[in-house]
C-alpha positions as CSV (number, residue, x, y, z in Angstrom):
1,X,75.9,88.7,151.1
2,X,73.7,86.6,149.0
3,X,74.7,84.1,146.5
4,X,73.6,86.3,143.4
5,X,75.9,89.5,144.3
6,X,78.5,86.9,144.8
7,X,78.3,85.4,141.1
8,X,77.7,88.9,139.6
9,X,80.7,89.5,140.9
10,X,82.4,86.7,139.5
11,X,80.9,87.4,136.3
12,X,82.7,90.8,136.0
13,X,85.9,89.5,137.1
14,X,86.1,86.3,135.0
15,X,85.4,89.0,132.0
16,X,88.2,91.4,133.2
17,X,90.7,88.2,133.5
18,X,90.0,86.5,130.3
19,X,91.7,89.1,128.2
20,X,91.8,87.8,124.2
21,X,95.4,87.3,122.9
22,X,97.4,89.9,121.4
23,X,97.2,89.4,117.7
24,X,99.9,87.4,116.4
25,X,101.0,88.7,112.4
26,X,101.0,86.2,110.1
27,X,104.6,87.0,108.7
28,X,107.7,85.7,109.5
29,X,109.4,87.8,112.6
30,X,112.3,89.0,111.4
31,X,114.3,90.9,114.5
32,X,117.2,92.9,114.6
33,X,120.0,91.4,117.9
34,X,118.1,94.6,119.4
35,X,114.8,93.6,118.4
36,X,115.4,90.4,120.2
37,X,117.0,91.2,123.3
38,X,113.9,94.1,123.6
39,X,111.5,90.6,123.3
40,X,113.5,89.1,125.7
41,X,113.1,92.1,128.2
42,X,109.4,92.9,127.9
43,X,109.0,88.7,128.6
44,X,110.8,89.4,131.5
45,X,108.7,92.4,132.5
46,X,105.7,90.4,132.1
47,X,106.8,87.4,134.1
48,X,107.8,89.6,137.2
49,X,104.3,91.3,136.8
50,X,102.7,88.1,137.1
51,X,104.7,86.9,139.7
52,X,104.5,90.1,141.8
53,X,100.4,90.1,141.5
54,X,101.2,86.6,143.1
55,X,101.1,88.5,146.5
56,X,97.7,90.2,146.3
57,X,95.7,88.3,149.1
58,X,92.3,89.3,147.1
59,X,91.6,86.6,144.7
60,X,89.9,89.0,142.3
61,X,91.9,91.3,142.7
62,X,94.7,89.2,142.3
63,X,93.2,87.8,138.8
64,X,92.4,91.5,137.4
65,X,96.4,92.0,138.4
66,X,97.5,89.1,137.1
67,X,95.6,89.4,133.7
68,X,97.2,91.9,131.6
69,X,101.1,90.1,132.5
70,X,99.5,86.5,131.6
71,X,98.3,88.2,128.4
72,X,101.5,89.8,127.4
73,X,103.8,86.8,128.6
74,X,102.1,84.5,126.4
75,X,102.6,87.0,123.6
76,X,106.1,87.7,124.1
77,X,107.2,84.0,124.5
78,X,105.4,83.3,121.3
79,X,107.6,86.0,119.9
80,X,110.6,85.1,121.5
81,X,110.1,81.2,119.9
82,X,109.3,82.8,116.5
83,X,112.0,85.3,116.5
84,X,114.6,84.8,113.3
85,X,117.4,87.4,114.4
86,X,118.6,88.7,111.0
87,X,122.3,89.8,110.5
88,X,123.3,93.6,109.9
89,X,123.3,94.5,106.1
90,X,125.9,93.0,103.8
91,X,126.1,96.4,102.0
92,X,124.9,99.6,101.6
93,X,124.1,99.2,97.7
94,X,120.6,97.7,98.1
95,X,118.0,98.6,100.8
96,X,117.6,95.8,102.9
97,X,115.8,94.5,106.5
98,X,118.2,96.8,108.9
99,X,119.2,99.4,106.4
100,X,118.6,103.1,107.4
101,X,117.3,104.8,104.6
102,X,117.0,108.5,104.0
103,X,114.4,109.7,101.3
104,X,112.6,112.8,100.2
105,X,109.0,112.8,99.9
106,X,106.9,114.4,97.0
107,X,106.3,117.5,99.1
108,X,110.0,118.2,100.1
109,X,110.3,116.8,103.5
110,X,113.4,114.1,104.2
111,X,113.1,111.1,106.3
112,X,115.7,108.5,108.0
113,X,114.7,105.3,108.8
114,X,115.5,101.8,109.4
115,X,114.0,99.1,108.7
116,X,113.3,96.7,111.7
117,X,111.1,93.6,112.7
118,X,107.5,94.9,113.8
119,X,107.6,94.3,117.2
120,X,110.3,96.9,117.6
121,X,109.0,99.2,115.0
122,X,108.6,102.6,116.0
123,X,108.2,105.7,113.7
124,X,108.2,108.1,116.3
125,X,112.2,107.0,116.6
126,X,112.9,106.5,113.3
127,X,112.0,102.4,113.0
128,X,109.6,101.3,110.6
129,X,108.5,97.4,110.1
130,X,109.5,95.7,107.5
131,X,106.0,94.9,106.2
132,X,105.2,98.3,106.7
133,X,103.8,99.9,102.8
134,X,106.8,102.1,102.7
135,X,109.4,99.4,103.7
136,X,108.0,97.1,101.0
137,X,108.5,99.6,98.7
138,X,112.2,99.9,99.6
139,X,113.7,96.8,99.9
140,X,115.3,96.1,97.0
141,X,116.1,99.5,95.8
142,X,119.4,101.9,95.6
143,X,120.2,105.1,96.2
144,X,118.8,107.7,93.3
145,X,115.9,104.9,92.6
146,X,112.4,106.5,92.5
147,X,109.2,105.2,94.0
148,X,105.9,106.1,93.9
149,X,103.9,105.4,97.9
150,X,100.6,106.5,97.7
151,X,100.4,108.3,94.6
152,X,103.4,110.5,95.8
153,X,106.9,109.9,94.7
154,X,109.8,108.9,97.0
155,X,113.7,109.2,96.2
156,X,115.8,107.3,98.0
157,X,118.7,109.5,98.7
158,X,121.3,107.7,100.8
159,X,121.5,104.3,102.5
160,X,123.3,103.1,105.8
């Protein structure tokens, strides 16, 4: 084999194992004792990826295994050090981080959500971020309050 394969090679693996950090937001992390405990677990996750690519014999191999759990370790333990778990809702008069909130849209349709910290925001399942547009626009409000999110106008009907 000569020696130029052999650093080409390199080359292409140092560049598939020095993945760029995930992006870290710049606002506080508020979690819910959910939220945190989901941190927790994907930490975990990433730590026994990384320790399980520990095995692979093949160096490179063993990097480009290793990468993605480094990656997502260092995120999560950022996270986790960050994290300002935020008690339930005093009351359900006021839209606050943790409230579900259901509200009609402009065109009819009615939405539930609650309002979570970003890492475990999902609106698929009904958890949007609390910096999310919408969220922003909600904190603070009652029930029967209109707003307007993207030139459409929202009316928050109940609040849990």
């Amino acid at each position: 084999m000569s020696v130029a394969f052999t650093k080409e090679e390199s080359a292409e693996t140092a560049a598939e194992t020095l993945l760029p950090d995930r992006p870290v937001s710049p606002h506080p992390n508020l979690v819910t004792a959910v939220g945190l405990k989901a941190i927790e677990d994907q930490l975990h996750q990433a730590q026994a990826a990384y320790e399980a690519a520990q095995a692979i014999e093949d160096v490179n191999e063993r990097r480009r295994e290793q990468a993605l759990p480094l990656r997502d370790a260092r995120y999560f333990a950022s996270r986790l050090r960050t994290a300002q778990v935020m008690p339930p809702p005093a009351s359900t008069d006021t839209i606050a981080f943790g409230s579900t909130v259901t509200f009609r849209r402009g065109d009819g349709r009615v939405q539930t959500y609650t309002i979570v910290g970003e890492d475990e925001a999902d609106p698929k399942r009904g958890m949007i971020s609390h910096v999310s547009p919408v969220a922003r626009l909600l904190i603070g409000k009652a029930a029967g309050d209109v707003v307007e999110a993207s030139g459409q106008e929202i009316e928050i009907l109940a609040i849990a």
